[in-house]
C-alpha positions as CSV (number, residue, x, y, z in Angstrom):
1,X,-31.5,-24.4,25.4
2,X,-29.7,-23.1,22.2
3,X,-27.2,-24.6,20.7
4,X,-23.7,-22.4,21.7
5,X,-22.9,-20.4,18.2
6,X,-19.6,-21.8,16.3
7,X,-17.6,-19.8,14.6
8,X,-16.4,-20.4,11.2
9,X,-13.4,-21.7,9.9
10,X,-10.6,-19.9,9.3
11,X,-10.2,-20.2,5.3
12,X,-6.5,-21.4,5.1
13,X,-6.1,-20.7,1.5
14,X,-7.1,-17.6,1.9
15,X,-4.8,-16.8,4.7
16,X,-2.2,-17.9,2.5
17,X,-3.3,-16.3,-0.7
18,X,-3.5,-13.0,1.9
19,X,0.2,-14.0,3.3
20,X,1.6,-14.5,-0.1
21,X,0.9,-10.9,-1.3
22,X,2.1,-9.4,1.6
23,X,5.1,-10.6,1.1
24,X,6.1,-10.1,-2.1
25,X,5.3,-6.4,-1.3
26,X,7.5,-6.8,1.7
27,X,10.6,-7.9,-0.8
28,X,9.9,-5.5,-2.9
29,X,13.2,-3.7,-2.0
30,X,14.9,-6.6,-3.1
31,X,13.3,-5.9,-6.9
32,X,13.5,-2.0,-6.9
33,X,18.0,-2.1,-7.0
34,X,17.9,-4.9,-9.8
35,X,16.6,-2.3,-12.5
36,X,20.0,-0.3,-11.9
37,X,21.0,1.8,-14.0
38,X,17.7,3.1,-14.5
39,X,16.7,6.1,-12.3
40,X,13.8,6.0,-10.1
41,X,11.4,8.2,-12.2
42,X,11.9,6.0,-15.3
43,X,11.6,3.0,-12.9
44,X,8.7,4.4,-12.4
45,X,7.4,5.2,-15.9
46,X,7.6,1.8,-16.5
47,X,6.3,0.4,-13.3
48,X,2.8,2.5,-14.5
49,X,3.1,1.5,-18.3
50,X,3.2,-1.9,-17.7
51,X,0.4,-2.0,-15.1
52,X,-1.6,-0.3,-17.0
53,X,-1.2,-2.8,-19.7
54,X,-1.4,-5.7,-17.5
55,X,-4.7,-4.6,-16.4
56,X,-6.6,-3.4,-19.4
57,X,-5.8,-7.2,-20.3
58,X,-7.1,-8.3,-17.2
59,X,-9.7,-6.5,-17.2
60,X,-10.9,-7.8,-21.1
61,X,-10.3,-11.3,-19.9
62,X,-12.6,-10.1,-17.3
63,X,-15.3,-8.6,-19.6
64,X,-15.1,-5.4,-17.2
65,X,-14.6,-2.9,-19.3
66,X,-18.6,-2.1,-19.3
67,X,-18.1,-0.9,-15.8
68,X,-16.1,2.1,-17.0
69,X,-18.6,3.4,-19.8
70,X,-20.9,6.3,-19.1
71,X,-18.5,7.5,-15.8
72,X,-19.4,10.7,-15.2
73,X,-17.0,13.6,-15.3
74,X,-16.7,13.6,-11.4
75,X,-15.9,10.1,-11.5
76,X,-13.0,10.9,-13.8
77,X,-11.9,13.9,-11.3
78,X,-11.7,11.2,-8.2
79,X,-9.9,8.9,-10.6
80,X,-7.6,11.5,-11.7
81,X,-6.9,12.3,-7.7
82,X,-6.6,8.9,-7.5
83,X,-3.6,8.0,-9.4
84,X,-2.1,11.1,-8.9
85,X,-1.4,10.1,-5.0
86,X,-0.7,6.3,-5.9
87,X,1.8,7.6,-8.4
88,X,3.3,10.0,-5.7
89,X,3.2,7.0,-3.0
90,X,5.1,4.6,-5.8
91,X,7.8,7.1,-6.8
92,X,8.8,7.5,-3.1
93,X,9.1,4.1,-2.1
94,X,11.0,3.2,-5.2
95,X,13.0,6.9,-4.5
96,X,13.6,5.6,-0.9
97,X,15.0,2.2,-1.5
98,X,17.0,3.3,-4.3
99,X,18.6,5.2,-1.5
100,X,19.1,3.0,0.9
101,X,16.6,4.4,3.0
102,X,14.2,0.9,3.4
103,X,14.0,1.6,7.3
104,X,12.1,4.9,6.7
105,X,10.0,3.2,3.9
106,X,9.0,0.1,6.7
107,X,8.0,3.4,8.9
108,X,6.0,5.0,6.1
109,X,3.7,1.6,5.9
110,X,3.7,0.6,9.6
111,X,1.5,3.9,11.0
112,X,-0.1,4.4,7.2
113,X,-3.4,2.4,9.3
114,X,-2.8,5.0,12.4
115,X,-2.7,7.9,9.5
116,X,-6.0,6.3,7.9
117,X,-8.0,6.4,11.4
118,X,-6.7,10.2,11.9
119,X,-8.0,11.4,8.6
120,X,-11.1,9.2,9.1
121,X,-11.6,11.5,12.2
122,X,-10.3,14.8,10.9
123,X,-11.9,14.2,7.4
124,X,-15.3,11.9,8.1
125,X,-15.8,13.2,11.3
126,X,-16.1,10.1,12.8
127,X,-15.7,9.4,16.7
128,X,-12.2,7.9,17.8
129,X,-12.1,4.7,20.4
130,X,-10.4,5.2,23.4
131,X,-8.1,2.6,22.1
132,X,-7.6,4.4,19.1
133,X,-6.9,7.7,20.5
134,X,-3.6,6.2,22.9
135,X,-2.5,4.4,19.1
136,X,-2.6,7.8,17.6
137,X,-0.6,9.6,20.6
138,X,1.5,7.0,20.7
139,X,2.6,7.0,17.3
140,X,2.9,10.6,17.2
141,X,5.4,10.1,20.4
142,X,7.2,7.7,17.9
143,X,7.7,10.1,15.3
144,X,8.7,12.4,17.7
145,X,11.5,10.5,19.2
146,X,12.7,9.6,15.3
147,X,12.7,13.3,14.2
148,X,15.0,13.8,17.3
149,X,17.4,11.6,17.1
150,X,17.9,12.3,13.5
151,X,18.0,15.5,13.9
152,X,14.5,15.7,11.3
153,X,11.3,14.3,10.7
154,X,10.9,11.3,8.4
155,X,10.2,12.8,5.7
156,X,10.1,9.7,3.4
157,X,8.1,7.6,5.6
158,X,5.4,10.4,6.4
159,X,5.1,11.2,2.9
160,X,4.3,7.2,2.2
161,X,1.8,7.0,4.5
162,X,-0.4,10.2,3.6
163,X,-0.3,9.3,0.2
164,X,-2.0,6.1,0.7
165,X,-3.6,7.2,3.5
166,X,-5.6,9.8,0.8
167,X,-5.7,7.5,-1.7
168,X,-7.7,5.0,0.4
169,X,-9.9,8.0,1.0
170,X,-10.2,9.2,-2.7
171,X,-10.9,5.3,-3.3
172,X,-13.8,5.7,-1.2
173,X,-15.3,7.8,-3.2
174,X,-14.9,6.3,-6.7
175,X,-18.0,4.1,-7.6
176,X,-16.1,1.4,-9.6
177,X,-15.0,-2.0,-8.8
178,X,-11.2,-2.7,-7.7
179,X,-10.0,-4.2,-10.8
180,X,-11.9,-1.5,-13.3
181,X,-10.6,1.0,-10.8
182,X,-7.5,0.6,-10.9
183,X,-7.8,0.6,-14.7
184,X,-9.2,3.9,-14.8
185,X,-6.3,4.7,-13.1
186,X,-3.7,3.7,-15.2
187,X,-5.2,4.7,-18.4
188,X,-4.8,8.6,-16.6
189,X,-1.4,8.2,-16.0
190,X,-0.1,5.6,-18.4
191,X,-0.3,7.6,-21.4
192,X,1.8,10.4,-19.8
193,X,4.2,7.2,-18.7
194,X,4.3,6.6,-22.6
195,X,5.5,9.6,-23.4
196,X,8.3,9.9,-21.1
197,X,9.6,6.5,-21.6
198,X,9.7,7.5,-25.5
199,X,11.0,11.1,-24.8
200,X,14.0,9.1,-22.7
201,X,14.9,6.8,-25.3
202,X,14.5,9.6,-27.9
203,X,16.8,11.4,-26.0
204,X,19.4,8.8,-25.1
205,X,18.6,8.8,-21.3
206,X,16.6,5.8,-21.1
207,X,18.1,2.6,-20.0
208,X,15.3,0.4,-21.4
209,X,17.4,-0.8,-24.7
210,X,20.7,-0.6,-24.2
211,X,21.4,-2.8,-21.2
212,X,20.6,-6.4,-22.7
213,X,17.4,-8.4,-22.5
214,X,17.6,-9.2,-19.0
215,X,17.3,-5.8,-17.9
216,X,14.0,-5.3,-20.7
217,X,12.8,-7.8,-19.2
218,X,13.4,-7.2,-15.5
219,X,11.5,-3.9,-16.6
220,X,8.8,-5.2,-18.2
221,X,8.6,-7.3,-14.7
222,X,7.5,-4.3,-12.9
223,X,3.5,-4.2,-14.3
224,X,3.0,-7.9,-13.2
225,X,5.0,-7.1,-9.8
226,X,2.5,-4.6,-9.3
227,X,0.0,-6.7,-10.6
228,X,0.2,-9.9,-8.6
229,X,-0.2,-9.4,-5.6
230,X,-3.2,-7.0,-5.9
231,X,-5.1,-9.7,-7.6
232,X,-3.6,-12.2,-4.8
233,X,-5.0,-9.6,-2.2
234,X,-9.0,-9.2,-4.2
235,X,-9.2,-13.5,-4.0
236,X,-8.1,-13.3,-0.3
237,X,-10.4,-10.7,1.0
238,X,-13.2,-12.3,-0.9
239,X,-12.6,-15.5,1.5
240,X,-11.6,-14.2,4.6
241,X,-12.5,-11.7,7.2
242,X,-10.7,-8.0,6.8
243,X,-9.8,-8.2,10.3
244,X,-7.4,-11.2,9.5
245,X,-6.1,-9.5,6.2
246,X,-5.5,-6.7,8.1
247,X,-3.2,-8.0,10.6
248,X,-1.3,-9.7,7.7
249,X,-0.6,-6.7,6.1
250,X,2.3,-5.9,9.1
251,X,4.2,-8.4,7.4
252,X,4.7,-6.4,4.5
253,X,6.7,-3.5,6.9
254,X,8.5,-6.0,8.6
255,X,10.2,-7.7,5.4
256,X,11.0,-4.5,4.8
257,X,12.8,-2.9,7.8
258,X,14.3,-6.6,8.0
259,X,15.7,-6.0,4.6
260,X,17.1,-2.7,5.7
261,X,18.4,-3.5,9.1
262,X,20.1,-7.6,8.2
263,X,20.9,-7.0,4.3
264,X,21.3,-3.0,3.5
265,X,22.9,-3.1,7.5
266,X,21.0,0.8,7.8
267,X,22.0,2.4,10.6
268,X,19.9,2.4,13.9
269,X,20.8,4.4,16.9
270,X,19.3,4.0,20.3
271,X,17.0,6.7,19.3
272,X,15.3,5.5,16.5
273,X,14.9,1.5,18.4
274,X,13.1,3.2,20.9
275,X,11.1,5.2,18.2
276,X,10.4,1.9,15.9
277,X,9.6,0.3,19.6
278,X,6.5,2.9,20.4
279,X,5.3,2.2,16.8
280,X,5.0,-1.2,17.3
281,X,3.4,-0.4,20.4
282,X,0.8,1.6,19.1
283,X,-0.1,-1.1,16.3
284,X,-0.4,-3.7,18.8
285,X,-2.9,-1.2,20.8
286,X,-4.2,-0.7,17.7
287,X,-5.1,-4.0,16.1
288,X,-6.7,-5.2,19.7
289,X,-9.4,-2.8,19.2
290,X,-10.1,-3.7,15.6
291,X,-10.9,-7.5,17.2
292,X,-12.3,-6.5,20.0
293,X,-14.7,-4.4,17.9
294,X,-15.1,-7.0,15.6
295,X,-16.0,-9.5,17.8
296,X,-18.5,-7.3,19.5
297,X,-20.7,-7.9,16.3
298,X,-19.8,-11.8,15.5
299,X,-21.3,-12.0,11.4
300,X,-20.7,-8.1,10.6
301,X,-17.1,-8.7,10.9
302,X,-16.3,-6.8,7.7
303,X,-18.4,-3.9,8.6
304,X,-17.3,-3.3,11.7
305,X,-13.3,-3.0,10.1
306,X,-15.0,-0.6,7.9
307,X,-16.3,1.6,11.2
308,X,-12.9,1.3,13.1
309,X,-11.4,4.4,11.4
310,X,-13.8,4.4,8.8
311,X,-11.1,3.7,5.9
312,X,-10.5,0.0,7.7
313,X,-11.6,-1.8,4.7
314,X,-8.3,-0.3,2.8
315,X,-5.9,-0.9,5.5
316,X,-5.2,-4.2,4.3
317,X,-3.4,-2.7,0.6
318,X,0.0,-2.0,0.1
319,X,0.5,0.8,-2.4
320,X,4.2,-0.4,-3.1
């Protein structure tokens, strides 16, 4: 008689390394307001100049930089793509909580996994669950019931999540590591970040010198913001399964429409309880069939996420 099989131990650290860069995306709307007076496109000029920076150093501490020699030209194209959508998807949340619209930001990042499995099924062609069909018709009954009671869709929160719905797609695509990745895509899009910061101070509309060296520095604090917890995120899902990180990643959305709802006080009708209500609903649906398809396959944990809605492996990422 075999021995019954044991399942490994839950890597604490991990979990915590996981938890710990969920969270400081989920307070992010506490950092956004603190670079006031600076508008949200040179908040965001800065937020890409400075991770770009960041991460060409990381990525020399690293000795990466090999990986991003000889790339061919389509390569460059899905890069370019690439940090096109991550620069729309940053420029909207840091639009929407300058705002005061964090609510319909937490919305945005709550159904961006239920956007993900759609365009894996619209896009890859790939066969829904059962499970995953009532999550998708569930959230589209949430959306629904918030576009009513408003009175209009939510814009700010749709636009969030197929953003970084795409750009999990696009990433699928690119053959480059995270770190040199994400590189690539700075060095498109810094540049052009550059130039606006200088054209801004040239100008006299940039903030970035005139407001003490607090606020320089509080700018300057948006590349390593950005930074952190990505790297935090690459150690965790190196030690534990993605089905774990990807059920922490709800506590980045949940920060976040705490924020709004106890410390902004956003306003919440009936309406839009009962619309936040079918969302969590449809997660909860949701995340039991990633574990139950998980655990179908006990020791191909990570590729099993990565069939449940074919982009599963990027669920975990917050683009904020």
């Amino acid at each position: 008689m075999s021995p019954p099989e044991t399942r490994p131990t839950l890597d604490r650290g991990g979990v915590g390394l996981g938890a710990s860069a969920h969270v400081i995306w989920g307070l992010f709307p506490a950092f956004w307001p603190l670079l006031d007076p600076a508008q949200p496109t040179e908040i965001l000029a800065h937020r890409i100049l400075w991770t770009m920076v960041l991460m060409a150093g990381v990525l020399t501490v690293l000795r990466g930089w090999g990986a991003l020699r000889g790339v061919s030209r389509a390569t460059w194209l899905r890069v370019t793509a690439a940090a096109v959508l991550i620069t729309l998807n940053w420029g909207v949340f840091i639009y929407g909580v300058l705002i005061g619209r964090v609510v319909d930001v937490a919305l945005g990042y709550y159904i961006n996994p239920l956007v993900s499995t759609l365009l894996a099924i619209l896009v890859l062609r790939e066969r829904p669950t059962r499970l995953q069909g009532l999550a998708l018709a569930i959230a589209a009954a949430a959306v629904v019931v918030i576009s009513i009671g408003a009175g209009s869709p939510p814009w700010l929160g749709l636009v969030l999540a197929v953003s970084f719905a795409l750009y999990g797609l696009m990433k699928k695509t690119i053959p480059l590591p995270s770190t040199a990745g994400l590189t690539a895509e700075g060095l498109v899009v810094g540049p052009l970040a550059l130039v606006y910061v200088v054209v801004l101070q040239l100008t006299g509309h940039g903030t970035f010198t005139d407001h003490g060296g607090a606020h320089v520095l509080l700018m300057i604090l948006a590349g390593p913001a950005t930074t952190l917890p990505l790297l935090l995120y690459g150690a965790a899902a190196r030690r534990i399964p993605l089905t774990t990180l990807g059920t922490l990643m709800y506590l980045t959305p949940t920060l976040q429409f705490l924020w709004g709802v106890l410390v902004l006080h956003e306003t919440m009708p009936v309406t839009r309880w009962v619309g936040f209500g079918l969302v969590w609903m449809a997660l909860v649906v949701f995340t039991v069939d990633v574990w139950r398809s998980t655990r179908r396959a006990p020791g191909d944990g990570s590729r099993r996420m990565r069939e449940v809605g074919g982009v599963g492996e990027l669920r975990g990422r917050q683009p904020t």
